[in-house]
Biotite code that builds the C-alpha atoms (Angstrom):
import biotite.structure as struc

atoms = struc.array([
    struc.Atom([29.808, 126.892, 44.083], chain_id="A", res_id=1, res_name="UNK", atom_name="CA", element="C"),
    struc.Atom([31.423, 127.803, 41.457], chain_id="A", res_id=2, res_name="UNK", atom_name="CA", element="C"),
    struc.Atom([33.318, 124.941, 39.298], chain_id="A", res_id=3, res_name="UNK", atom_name="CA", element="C"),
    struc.Atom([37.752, 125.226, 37.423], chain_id="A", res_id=4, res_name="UNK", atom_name="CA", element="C"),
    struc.Atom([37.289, 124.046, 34.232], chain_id="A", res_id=5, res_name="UNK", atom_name="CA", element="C"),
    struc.Atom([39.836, 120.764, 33.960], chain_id="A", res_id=6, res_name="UNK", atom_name="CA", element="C"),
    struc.Atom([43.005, 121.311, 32.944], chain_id="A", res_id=7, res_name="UNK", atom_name="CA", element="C"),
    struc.Atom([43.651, 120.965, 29.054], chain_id="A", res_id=8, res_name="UNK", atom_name="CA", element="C"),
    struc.Atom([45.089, 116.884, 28.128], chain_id="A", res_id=9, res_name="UNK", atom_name="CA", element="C"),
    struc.Atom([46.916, 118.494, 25.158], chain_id="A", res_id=10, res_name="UNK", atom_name="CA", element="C"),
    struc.Atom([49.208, 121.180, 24.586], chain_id="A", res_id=11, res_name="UNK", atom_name="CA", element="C"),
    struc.Atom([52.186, 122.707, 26.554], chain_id="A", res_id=12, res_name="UNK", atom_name="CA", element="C"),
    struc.Atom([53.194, 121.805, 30.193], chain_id="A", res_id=13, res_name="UNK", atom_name="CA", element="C"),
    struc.Atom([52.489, 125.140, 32.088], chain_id="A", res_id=14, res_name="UNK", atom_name="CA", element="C"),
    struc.Atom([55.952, 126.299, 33.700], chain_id="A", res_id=15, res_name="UNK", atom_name="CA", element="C"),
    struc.Atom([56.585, 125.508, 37.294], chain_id="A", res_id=16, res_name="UNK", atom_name="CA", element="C"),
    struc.Atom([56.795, 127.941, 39.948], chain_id="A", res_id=17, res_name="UNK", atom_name="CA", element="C"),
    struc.Atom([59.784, 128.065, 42.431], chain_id="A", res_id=18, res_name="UNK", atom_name="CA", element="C"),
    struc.Atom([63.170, 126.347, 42.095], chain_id="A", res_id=19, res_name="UNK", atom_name="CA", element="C"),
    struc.Atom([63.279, 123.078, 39.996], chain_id="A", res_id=20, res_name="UNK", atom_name="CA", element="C"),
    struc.Atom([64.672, 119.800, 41.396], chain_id="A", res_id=21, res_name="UNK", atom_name="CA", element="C"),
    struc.Atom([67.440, 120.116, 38.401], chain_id="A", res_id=22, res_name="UNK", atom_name="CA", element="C"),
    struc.Atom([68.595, 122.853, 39.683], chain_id="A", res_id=23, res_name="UNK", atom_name="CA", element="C"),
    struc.Atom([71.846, 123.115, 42.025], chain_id="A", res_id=24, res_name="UNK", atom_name="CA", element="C"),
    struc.Atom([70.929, 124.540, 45.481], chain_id="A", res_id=25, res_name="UNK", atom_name="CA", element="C"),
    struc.Atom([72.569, 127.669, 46.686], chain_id="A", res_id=26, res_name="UNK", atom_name="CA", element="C"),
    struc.Atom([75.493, 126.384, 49.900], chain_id="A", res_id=27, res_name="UNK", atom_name="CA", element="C"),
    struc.Atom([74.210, 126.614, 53.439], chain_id="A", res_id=28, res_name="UNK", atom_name="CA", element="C"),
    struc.Atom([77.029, 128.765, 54.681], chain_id="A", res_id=29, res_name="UNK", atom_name="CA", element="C"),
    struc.Atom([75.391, 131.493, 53.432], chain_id="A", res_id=30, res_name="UNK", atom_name="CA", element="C"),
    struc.Atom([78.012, 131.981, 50.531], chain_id="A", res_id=31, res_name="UNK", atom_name="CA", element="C"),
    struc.Atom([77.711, 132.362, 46.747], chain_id="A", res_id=32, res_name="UNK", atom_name="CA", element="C"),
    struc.Atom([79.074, 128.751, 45.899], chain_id="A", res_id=33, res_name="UNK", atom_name="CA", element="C"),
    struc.Atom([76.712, 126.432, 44.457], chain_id="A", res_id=34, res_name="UNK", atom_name="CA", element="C"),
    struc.Atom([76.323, 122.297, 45.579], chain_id="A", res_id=35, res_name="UNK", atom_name="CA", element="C"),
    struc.Atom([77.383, 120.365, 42.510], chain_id="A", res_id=36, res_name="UNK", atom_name="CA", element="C"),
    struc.Atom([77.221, 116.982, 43.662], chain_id="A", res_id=37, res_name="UNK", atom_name="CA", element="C"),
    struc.Atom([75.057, 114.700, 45.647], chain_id="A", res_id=38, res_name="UNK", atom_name="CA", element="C"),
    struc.Atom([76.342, 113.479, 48.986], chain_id="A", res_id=39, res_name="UNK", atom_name="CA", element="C"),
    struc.Atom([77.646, 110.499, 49.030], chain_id="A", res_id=40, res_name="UNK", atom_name="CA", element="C"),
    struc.Atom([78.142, 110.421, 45.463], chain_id="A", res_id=41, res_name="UNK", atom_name="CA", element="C"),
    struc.Atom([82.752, 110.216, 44.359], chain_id="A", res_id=42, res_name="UNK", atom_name="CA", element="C"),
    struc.Atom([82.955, 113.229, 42.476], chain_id="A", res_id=43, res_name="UNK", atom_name="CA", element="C"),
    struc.Atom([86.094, 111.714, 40.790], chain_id="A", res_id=44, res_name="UNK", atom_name="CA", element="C"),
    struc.Atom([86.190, 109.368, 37.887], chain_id="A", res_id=45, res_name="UNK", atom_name="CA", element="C"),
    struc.Atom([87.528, 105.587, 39.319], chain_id="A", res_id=46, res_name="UNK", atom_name="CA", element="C"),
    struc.Atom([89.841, 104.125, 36.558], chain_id="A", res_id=47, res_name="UNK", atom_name="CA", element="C"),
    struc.Atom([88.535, 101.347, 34.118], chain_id="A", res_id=48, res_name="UNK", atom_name="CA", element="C"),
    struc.Atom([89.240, 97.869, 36.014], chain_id="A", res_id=49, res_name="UNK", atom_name="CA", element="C"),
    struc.Atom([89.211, 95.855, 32.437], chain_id="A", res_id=50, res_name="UNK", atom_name="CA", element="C"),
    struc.Atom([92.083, 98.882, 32.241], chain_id="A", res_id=51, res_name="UNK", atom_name="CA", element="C"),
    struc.Atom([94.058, 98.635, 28.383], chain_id="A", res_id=52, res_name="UNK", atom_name="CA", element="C"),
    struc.Atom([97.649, 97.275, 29.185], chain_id="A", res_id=53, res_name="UNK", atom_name="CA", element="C"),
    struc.Atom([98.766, 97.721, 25.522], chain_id="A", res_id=54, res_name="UNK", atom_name="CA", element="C"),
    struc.Atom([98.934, 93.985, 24.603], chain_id="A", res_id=55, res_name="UNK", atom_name="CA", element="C"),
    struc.Atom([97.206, 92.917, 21.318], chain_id="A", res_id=56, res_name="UNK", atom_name="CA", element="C"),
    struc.Atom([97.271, 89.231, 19.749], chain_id="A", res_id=57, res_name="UNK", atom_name="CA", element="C"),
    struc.Atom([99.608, 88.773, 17.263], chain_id="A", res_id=58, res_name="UNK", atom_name="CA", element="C"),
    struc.Atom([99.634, 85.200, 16.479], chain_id="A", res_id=59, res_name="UNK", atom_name="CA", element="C"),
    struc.Atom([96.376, 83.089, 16.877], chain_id="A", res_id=60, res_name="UNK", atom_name="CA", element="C"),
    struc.Atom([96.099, 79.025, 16.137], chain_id="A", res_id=61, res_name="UNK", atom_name="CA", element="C"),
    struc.Atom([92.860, 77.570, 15.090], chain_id="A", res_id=62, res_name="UNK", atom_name="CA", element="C"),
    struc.Atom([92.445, 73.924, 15.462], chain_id="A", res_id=63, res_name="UNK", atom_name="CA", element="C"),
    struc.Atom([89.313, 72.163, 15.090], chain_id="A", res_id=64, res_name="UNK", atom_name="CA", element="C"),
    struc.Atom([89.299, 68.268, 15.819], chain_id="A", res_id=65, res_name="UNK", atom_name="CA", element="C"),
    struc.Atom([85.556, 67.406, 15.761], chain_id="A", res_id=66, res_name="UNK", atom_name="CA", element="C"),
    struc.Atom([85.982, 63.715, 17.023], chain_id="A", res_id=67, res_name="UNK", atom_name="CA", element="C"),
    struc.Atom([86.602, 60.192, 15.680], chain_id="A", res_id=68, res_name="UNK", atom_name="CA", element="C"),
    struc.Atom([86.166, 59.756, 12.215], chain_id="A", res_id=69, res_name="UNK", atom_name="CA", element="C"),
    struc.Atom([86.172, 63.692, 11.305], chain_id="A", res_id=70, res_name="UNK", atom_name="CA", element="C"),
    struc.Atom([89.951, 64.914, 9.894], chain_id="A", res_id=71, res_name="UNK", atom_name="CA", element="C"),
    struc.Atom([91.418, 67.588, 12.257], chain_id="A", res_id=72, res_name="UNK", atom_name="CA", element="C"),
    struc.Atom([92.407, 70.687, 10.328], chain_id="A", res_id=73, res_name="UNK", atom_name="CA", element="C"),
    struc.Atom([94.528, 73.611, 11.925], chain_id="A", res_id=74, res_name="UNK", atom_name="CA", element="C"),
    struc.Atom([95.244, 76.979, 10.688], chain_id="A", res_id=75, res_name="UNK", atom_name="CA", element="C"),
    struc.Atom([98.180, 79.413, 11.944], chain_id="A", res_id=76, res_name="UNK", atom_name="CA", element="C"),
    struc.Atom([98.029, 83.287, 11.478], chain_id="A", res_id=77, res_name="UNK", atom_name="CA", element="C"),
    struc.Atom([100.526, 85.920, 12.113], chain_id="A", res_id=78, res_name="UNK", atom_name="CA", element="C"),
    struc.Atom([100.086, 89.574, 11.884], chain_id="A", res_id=79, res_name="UNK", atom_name="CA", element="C"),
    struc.Atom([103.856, 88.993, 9.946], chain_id="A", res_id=80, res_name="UNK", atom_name="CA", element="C"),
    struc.Atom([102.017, 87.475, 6.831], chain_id="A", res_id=81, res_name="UNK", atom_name="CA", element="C"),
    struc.Atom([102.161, 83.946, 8.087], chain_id="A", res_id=82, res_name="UNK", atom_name="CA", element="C"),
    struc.Atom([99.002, 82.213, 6.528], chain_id="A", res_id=83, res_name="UNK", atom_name="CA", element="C"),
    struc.Atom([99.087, 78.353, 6.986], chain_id="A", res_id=84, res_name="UNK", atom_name="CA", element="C"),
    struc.Atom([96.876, 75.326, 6.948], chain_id="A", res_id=85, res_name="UNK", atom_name="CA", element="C"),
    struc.Atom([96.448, 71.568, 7.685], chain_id="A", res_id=86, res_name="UNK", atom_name="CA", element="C"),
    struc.Atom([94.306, 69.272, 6.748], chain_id="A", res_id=87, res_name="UNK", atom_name="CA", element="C"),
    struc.Atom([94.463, 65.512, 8.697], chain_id="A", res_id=88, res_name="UNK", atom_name="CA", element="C"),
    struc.Atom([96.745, 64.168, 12.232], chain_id="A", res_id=89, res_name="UNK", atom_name="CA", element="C"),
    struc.Atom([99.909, 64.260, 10.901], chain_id="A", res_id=90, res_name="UNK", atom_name="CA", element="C"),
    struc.Atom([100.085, 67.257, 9.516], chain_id="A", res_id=91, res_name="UNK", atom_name="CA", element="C"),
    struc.Atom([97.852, 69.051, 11.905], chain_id="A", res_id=92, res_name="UNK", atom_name="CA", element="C"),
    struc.Atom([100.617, 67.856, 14.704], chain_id="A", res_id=93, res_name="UNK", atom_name="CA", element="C"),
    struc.Atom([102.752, 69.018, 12.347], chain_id="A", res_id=94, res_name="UNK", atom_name="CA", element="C"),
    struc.Atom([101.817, 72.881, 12.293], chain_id="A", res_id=95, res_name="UNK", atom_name="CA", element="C"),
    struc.Atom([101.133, 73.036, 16.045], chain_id="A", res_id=96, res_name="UNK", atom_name="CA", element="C"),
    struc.Atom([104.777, 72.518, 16.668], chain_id="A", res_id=97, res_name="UNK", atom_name="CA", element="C"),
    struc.Atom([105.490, 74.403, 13.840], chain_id="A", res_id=98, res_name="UNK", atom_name="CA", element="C"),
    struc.Atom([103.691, 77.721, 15.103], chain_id="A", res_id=99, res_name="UNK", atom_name="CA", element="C"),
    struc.Atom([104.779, 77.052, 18.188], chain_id="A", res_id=100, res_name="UNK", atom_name="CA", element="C"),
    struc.Atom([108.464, 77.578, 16.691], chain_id="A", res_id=101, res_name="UNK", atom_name="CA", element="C"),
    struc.Atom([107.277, 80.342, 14.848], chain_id="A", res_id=102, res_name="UNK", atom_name="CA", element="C"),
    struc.Atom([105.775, 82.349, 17.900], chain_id="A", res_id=103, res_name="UNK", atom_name="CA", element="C"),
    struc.Atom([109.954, 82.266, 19.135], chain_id="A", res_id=104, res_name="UNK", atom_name="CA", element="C"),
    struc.Atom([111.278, 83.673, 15.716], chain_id="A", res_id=105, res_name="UNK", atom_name="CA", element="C"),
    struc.Atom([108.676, 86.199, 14.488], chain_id="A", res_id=106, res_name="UNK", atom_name="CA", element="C"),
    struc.Atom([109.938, 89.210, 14.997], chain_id="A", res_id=107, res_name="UNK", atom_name="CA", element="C"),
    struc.Atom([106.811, 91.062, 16.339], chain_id="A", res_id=108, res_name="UNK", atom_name="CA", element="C"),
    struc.Atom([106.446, 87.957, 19.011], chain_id="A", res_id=109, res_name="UNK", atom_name="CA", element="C"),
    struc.Atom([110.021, 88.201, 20.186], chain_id="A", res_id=110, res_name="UNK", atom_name="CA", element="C"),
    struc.Atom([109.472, 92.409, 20.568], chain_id="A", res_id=111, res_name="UNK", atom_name="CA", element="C"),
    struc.Atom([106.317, 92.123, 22.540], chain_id="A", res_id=112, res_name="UNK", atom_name="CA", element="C"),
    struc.Atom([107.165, 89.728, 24.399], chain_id="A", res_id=113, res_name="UNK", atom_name="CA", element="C"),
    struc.Atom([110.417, 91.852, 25.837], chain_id="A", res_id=114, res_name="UNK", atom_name="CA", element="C"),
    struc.Atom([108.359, 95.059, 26.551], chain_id="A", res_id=115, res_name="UNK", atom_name="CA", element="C"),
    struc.Atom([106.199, 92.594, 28.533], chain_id="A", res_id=116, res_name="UNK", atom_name="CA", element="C"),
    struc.Atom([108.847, 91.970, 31.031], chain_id="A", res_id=117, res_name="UNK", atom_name="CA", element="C"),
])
């Protein structure tokens, strides 16, 4: 009997033999055209269901009213240059309704909101 030496645990991966799995396979038909997809497998690209409708914020309100004992504070932004804040109720209350006012004046508001519709 004569032994194979083992095959080498280092170097380069001899090259297989035949057709590779990565490969397309030739069509069954007997024609030229090669099989490019699995089947069962959408060869067409299914839109994006989180699809971009073109909206972006333009106005944000921040309020932050911790609990009893802890001063509320609010802040109102506006891509405009509106940069406000409130410290305390009152005036907290105060800047809610007052962005609130703002959001149907600002020009950028009022435009996005009519392409909405």
């Amino acid at each position: 009997m004569t032994s194979h030496p083992p095959p080498p645990l280092e170097g380069p991966t001899p090259a297989p033999t035949g057709l590779s799995p990565a490969e397309p396979a030739p069509a069954r038909e007997g024609g030229s055209a090669l099989k490019v997809v699995a089947e069962g497998v959408p060869s067409f690209v299914r839109p994006d269901p989180r699809g971009d409708d073109g909206r972006r914020p333009v106005a944000w309100l921040h309020i932050v009213a911790p609990g009893r004992g802890v001063t509320p504070s609010v802040r109102s932004w506006c891509q405009c240059g509106r940069d406000l804040f409130a410290a305390g109720q009152a005036r907290a209350l105060a800047l809610i309704n007052d962005h609130v006012q703002h959001r149907t004046l600002c020009p950028l508001l009022v435009s996005q909101e009519g392409m909405a519709a």
